[in-house]
C-alpha positions as CSV (number, residue, x, y, z in Angstrom):
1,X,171.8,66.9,125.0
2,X,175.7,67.0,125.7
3,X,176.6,64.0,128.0
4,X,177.9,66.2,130.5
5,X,175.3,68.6,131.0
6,X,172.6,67.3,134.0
7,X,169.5,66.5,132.9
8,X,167.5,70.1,133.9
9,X,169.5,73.0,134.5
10,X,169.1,76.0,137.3
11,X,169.8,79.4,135.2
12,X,170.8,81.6,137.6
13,X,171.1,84.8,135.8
14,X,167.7,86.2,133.5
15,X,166.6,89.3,132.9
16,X,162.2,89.7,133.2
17,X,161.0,93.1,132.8
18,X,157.5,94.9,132.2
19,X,156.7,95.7,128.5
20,X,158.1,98.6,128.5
21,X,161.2,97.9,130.7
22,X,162.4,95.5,128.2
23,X,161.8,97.8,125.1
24,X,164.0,100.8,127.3
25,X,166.8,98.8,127.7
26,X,166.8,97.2,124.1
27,X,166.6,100.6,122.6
28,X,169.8,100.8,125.2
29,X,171.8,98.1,124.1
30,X,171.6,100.0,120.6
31,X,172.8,103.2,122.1
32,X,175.2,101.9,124.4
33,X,176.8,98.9,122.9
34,X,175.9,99.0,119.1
35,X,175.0,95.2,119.2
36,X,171.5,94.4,119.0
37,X,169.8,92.2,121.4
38,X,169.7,88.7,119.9
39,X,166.3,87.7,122.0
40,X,163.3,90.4,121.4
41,X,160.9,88.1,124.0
42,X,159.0,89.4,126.5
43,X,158.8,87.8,130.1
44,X,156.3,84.8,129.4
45,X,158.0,84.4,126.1
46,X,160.9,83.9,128.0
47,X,160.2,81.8,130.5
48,X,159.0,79.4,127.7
49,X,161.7,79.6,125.9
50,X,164.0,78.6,128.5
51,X,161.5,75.5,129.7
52,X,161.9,74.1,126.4
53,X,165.9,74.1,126.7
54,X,165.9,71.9,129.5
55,X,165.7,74.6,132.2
56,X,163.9,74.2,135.3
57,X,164.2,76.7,138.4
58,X,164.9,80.1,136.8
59,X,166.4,83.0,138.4
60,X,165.3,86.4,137.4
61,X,166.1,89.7,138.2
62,X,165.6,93.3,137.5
63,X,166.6,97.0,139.1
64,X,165.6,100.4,139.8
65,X,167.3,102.7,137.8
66,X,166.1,106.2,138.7
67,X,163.6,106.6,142.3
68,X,160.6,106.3,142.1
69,X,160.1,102.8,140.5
70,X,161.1,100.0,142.9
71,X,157.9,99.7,144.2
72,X,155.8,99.0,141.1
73,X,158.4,97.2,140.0
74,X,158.6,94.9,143.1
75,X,154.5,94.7,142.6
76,X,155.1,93.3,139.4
77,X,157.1,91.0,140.4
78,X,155.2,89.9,143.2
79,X,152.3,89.1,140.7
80,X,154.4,87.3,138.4
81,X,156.1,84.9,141.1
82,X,152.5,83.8,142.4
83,X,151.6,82.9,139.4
84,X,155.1,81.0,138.4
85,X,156.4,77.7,139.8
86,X,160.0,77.4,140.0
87,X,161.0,81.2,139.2
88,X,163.1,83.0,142.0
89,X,163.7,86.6,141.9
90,X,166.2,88.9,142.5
91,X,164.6,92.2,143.3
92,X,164.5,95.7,142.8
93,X,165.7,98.8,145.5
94,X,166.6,102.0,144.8
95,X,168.2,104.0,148.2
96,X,166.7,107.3,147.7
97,X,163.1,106.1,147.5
98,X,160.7,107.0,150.5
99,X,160.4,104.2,152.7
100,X,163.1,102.3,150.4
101,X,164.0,99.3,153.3
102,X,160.2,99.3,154.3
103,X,159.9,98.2,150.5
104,X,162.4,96.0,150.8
105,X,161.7,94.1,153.9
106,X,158.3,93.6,152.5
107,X,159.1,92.0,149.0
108,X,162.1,90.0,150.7
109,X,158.9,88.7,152.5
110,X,158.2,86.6,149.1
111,X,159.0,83.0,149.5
112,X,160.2,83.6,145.9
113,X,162.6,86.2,146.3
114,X,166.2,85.4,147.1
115,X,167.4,88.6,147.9
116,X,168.2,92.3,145.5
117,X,169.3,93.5,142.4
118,X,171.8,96.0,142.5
119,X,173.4,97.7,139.2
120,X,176.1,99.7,140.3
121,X,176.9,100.2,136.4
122,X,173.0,101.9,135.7
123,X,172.2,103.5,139.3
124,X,175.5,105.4,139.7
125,X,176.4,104.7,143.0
126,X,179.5,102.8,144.6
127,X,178.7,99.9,146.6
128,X,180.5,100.9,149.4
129,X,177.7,103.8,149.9
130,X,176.8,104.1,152.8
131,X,173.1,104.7,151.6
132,X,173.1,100.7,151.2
133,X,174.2,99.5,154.2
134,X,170.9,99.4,156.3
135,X,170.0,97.3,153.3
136,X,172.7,94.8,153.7
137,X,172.2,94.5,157.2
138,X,168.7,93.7,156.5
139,X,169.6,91.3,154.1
140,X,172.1,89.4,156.8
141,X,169.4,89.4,158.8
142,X,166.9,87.8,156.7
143,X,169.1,85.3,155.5
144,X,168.9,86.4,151.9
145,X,171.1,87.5,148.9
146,X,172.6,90.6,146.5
147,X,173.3,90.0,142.8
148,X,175.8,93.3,142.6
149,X,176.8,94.4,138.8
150,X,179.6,96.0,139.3
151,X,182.3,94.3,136.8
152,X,184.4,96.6,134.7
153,X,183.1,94.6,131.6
154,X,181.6,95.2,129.0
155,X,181.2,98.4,130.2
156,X,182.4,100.2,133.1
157,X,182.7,103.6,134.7
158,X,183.9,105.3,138.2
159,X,181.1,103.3,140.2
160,X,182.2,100.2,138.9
161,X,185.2,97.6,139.3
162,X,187.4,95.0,142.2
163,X,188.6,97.6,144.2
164,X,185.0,99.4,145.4
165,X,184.1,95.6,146.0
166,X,187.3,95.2,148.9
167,X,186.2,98.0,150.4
168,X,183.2,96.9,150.9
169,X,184.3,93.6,152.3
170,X,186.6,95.3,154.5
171,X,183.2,96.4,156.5
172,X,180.9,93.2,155.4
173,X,182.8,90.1,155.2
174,X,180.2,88.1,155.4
175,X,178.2,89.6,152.9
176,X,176.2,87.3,150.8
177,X,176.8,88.2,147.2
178,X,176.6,86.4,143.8
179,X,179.0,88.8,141.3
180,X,177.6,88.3,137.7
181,X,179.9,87.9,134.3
182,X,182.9,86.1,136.3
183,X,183.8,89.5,138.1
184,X,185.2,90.3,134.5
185,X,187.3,91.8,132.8
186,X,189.0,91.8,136.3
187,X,188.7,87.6,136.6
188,X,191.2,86.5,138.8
189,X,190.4,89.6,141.3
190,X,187.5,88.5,141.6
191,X,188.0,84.7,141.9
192,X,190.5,85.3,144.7
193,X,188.2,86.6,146.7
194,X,186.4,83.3,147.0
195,X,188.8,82.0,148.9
196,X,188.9,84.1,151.9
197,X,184.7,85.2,151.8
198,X,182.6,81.9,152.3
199,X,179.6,83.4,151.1
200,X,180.6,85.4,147.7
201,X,179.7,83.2,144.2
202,X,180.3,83.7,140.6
203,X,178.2,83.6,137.6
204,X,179.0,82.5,133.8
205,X,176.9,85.4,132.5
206,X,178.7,86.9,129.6
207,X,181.7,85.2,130.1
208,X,182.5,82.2,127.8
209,X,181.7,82.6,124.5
210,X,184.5,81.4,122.5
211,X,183.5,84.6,119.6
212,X,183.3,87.2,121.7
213,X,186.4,89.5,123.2
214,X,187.4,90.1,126.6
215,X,186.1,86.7,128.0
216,X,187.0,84.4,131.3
217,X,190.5,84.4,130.6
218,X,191.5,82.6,134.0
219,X,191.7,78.4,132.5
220,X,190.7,75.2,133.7
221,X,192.5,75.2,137.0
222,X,190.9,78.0,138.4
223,X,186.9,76.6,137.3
224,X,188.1,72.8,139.1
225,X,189.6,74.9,142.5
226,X,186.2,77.0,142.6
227,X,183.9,74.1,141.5
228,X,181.7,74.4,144.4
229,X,181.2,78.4,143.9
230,X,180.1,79.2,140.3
231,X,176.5,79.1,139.2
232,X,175.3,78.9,135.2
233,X,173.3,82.0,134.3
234,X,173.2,83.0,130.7
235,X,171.5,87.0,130.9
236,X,168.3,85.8,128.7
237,X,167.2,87.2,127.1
238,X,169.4,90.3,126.7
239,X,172.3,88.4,125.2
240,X,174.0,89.5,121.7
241,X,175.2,85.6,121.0
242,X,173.3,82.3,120.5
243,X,173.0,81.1,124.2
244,X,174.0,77.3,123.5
245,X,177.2,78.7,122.3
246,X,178.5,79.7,125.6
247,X,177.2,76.5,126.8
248,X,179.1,75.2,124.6
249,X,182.0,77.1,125.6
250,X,181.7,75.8,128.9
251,X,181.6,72.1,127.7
252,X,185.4,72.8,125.4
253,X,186.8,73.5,129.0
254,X,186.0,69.3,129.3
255,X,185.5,69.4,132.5
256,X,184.1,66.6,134.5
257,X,180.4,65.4,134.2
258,X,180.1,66.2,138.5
259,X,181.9,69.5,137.7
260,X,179.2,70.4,135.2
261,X,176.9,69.1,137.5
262,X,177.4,71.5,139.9
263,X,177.8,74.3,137.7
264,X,174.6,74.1,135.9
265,X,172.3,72.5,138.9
266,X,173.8,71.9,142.4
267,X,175.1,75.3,143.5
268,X,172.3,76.8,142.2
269,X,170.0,74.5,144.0
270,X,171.9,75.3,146.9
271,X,171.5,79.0,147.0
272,X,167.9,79.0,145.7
273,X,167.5,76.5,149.1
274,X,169.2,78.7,151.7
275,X,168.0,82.0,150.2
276,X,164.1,80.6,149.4
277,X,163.6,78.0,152.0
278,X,160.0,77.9,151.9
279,X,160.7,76.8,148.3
280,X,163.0,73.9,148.3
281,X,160.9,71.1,146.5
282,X,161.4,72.3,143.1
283,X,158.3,71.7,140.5
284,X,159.6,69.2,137.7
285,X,160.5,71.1,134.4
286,X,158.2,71.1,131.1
287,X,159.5,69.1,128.7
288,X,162.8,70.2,126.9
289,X,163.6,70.0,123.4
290,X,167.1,71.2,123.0
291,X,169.9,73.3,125.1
């Protein structure tokens, strides 16, 4: 284990699925991106394999991606998480479901769940729609979270990208949101918004391996100023590189060990303990082997 990674790490950003969800978007990735998935594991297989790289709480999410589905999906997920210590869930809401913030406000009823999953990228909609906003409201209220796709990068299309994000911070300031993949390609956009919206965090999903184009292009400077709001997630298992790679891209940036530290565990913690408060004595991980 590197010297400057903490001893058990929060990943903030996996992808658990049904069966059949995972096989869909595999068959996607193939269609879509060319590049196959490195990671065929389903979601126990998962979970496993990322106890036995030294991760401990494990954030997971998954999304709606036509009506008619949030609510078996959410029941799945329910399932799972009672069964599951130390797994946190972003979940599933789709706006043109009957009774779609009556499903809501009962799954953000978990003590597991953190808040929702939107993919503005997948579901086609901008996030400035006003379909969603009795749903961030509701999320204010209860104190929880959004994990918004909506990145130009890899992929993007008219739904996607900065600019549908200010104007939706023009009406919700305050809205607590955790951007995957850096914000990229549009980095620095996205990292200057930190500064003026308390509540908005990054993720590393994506965005530093050394191999791969159109990564975190933004340096050292801008990772030590915004220490305190960036969480580790790597997108397990749907990831077309070896994971420990973009941990190690991470470690070139030599960065201190408290830096790391708060990267890969302590702003993690914190947003799994404001979002999940019911939850904040984390179980011990299994024994890990290797990052």
């Amino acid at each position: 284990m590197p010297p400057k990674l903490p001893e058990t790490l929060i990943d903030s950003h996996v992808h658990l699925f049904p069966d059949k969800g995972f096989d869909a978007i595999w068959k996607a990735f193939d269609q879509m991106y060319q590049v196959p998935v490195l990671h065929h594991l389903y979601h126990q297989e998962c979970i496993e394999y990322l106890r036995a790289r030294q991760v401990g709480p494990i954030v997971y999410s998954n999304y709606a991606h036509k009506p008619g589905i949030a609510g078996s999906m959410n029941a799945w997920n329910r399932e799972l998480l009672n069964r599951s210590e130390n797994l946190f869930c972003y979940a599933a809401f789709h706006p043109e479901d009957d009774e779609a913030l009556a499903m809501a406000e009962d799954i953000l009823s978990h003590p597991q769940v953190m808040g929702i999953k939107l993919h503005f990228l997948i579901q086609h909609y901008y996030p400035h729609d006003s379909r969603f906003f009795p749903l961030y409201e509701l999320i204010m209220d209860r104190k929880k979270r959004l994990l918004m796709h909506l990145g130009t990068g890899p992929i993007g299309n008219q739904y996607t990208g900065l600019d549908h994000f200010k104007i939706l911070l023009k009406r919700y300031p305050d809205l607590p949101v955790t951007i995957p993949h850096m914000g990229g390609y549009e980095y620095k956009g996205f990292l200057d918004l930190l500064d003026d919206h308390p509540d908005l965090y990054l993720d590393t999903a994506y965005s530093f391996w050394h191999q791969a184009p159109g990564g975190y292009d933004q340096g050292t400077e801008a990772l030590e100023r915004y220490q305190d709001r960036i969480v580790y997630g790597s997108d397990f298992p749907n990831i077309i590189l070896p994971r420990k790679d973009e941990i190690e891209g991470l470690l070139s940036y030599d960065l201190s060990s408290g830096i790391y530290s708060k990267l890969f565990y302590e702003n993690g913690a914190r947003l799994i303990q404001s979002a999940c408060p019911e939850c904040i004595h984390f179980c011990p991980p299994h024994v890990h082997t290797a990052y």
